[in-house]
N, C-alpha and C positions, 0 to 999 in steps of 0.2 A: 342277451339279458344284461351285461354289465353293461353296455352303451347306456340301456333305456334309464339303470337304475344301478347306476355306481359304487351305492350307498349299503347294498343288499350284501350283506355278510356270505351269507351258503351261496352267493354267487362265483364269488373269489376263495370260498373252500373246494367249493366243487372243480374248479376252474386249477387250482393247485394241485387236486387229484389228476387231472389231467394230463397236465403240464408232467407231472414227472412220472405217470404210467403209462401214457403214448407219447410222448415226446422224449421220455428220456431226459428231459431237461430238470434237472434239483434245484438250480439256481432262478429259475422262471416259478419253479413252486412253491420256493420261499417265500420269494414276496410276495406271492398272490395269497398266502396263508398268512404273513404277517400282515394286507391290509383285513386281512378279515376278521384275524385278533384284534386288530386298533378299533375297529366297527362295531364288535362285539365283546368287547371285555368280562361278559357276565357268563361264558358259555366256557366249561372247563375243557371238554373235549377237543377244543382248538388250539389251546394253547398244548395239548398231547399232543396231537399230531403235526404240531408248529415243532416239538422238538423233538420226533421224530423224524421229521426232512431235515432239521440240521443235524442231529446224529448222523445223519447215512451223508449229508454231503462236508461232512468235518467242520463244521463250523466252531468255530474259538470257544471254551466252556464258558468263559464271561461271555458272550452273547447268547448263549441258550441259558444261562442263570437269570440274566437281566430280564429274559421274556419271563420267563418261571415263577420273579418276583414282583413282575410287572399290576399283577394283580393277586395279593396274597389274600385274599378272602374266597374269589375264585378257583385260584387255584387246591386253595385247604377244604373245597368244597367234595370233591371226590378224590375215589382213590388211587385211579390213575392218573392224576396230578402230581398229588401229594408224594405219588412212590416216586416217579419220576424226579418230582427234585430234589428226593433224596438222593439217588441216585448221583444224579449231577453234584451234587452238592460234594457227595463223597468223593469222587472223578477227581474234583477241585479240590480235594484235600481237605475240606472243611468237616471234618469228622465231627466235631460239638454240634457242628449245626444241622447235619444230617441225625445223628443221632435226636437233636430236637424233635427234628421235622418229623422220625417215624412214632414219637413217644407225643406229638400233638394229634392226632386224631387215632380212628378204628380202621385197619385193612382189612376187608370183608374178602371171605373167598370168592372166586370166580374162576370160570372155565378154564386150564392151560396155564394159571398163575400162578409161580412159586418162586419169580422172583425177585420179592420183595423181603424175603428170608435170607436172601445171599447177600441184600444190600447189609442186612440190620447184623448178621454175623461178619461180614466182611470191617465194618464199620466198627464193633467190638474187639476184633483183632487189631486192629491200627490204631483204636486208642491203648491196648494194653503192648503193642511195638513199642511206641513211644511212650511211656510212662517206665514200659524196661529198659527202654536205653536211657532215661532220665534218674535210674537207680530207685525208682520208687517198683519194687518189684511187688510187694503188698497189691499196690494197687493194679498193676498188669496182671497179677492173680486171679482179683476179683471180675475184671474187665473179660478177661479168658473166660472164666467160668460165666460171666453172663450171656456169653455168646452160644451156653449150651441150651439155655432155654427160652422157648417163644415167648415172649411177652404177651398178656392176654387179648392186648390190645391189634394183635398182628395173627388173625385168621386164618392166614393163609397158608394152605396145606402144604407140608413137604415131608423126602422119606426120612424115614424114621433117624436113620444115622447119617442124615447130610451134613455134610462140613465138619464133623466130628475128628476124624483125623486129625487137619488142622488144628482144630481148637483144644486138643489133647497133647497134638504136639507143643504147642505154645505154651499150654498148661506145664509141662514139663520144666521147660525151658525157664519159666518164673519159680518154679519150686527148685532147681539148680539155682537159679542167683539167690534163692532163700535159704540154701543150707540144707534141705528136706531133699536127701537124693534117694533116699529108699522110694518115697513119695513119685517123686520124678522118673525113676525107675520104672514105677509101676505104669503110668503114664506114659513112658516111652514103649514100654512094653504091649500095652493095650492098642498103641499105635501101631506098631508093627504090624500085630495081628488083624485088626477091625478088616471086615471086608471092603472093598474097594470099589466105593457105588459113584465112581466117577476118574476118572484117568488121574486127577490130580491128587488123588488119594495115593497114588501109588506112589508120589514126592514124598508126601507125607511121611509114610511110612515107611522110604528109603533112608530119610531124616532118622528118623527113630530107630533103626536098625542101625544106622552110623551112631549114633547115641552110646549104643548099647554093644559097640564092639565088635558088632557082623559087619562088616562095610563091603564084606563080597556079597553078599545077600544085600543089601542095599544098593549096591551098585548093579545088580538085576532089576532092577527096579528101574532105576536109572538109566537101563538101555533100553528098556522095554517103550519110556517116552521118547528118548532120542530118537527112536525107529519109527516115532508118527510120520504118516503119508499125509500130507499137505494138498486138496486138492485145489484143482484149476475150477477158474469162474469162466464160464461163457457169455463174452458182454452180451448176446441178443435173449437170456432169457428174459423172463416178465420182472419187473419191478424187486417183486416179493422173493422171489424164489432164488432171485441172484443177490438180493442183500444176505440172502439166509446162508448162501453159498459161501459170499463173501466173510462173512461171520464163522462160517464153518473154519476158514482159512487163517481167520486168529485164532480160533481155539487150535485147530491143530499145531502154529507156531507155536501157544503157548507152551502147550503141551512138551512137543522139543525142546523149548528154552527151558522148562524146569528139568527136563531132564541133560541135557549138555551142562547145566549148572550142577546140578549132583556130581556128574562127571571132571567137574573141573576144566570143564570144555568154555570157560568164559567169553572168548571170542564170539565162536560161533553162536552162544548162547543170546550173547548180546545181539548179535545179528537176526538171530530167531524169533527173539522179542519185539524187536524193531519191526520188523516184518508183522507180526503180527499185530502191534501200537496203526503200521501203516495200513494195513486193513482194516482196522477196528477201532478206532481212537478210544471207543467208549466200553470196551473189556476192562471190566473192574478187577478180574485177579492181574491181566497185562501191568495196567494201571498199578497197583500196588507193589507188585514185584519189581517194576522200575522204581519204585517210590523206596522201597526199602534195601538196594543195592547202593555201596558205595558209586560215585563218579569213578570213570574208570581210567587209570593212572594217564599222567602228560605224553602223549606222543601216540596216544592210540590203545586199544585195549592190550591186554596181555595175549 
């Protein structure tokens, strides 16, 4: 079909599906999906699955940004585009422009989607990071708190108390550099407690428990992630099922590396991250948590 008819876009998307679910090959399905974006610029769904096969085969964030912004009309067209370069966008640090990107259009809900909620809270905490370390802690306040509530504009279902932890912790942490420690207190404390509707909650609330003067009770916590089991991928599973795997094996590093870092465990924590960075380039909490780590001293970590 491409001999007869070159020119034909779903020939070379099809053709990219191929290429990397029987062949195995990511780098033969890139380009068979980037000529089919060139061909068809008007069709959002290609441009998803165009930086989908670069996610999985690590391709440079400036090269899956440049496809993403290749066609901004297109891509602002739906909403697995639009989430997707927020996504990216945030990856790349660009938190103003992500935040743009989720507050320019409506994310409608859809089957198994929820996250484009981790994007729009992840992206709230990292502007109120940096506005605390910039001594404007007013504004990290505000930034924290925004990150507790969905914006109308963003549909998309999640559970009730996702990311809370976090963002209560953080809240804390801006009402400390305000002087409001009773406030902060409270805040640490509600942390502590909240239930723990996700491994990384239990960081969270080892944080807040060190806050608060328990650091043996926090430090349970803290062992409880160091003891994640990290499993193995099997190169001959199908496509799907071994990037999920793969995937699985960042979260579980990350998982250890938040917990070795509670611990004081810097090293290996670093290494845990790494490992997980090396399976998963595109783990936005990975991603962040290197982002907000000092470089680590001349001669090697501690």
């Amino acid at each position: 079909a491409r001999a007869l008819d070159p020119d034909f876009a779903r020939v070379h998307r099809n053709l990219a599906f191929a290429y990397a679910r029987v062949r195995n090959d990511l780098e033969a399905a890139v380009a068979s999906q980037e000529t089919a974006v060139a061909l068809e610029k008007g069709e959002p769904r290609l441009y998803y699955e165009l930086d989908q096969l670069l996610g999985w085969s690590h391709a440079p964030l400036k090269t899956r940004l440049a496809w993403l912004q290749d066609s901004p009309e297109t891509v602002a067209s739906r909403d697995i585009t639009r989430a997707r370069l927020a996504r990216v966008q945030l990856l790349a640090g660009q938190v103003d422009e992500a935040l743009e990107t989720l507050a320019g259009g409506r994310f409608h809900v859809w089957e198994g989607e929820r996250g484009i909620h981790e994007v729009y809270v992840e992206a709230r905490l990292e502007e109120g990071r940096r506005r605390l370390a910039a001594g404007d802690a007013e504004g990290a306040l505000t930034a924290f708190r925004a990150a507790v509530a969905v914006p109308a504009n963003i549909e998309v279902g999640r559970d009730t108390e996702a990311h809370l932890p976090a963002v209560r912790f953080h809240e804390g942490l801006a009402l400390v550099a305000l002087g409001r420690e009773d406030e902060a207190a409270e805040a640490f404390g509600w942390t502590a407690a909240a239930p723990a509707g996700s491994s990384s909650d239990h960081y969270w609330a080892g944080q807040a428990l060190v806050k608060l003067g328990r650091e043996d009770k926090g430090r349970e916590r803290f062992e409880r992630l160091a003891r994640t089991e990290v499993p193995e991928v099997e190169d001959d599973l199908p496509l799907e099922r071994r990037m999920g795997v793969v995937e699985g094996r960042a979260e579980a590093e990350f998982q250890r590396a938040l917990g070795l870092y509670g611990l004081g465990q810097e090293r290996e924590a670093r290494r845990s991250l790494a490992a997980a960075l090396d399976a998963n380039p595109s783990h936005l909490g990975a991603v962040e948590l290197r982002r907000s780590l000092p470089p680590p001293p001349p001669g090697g970590d501690r």
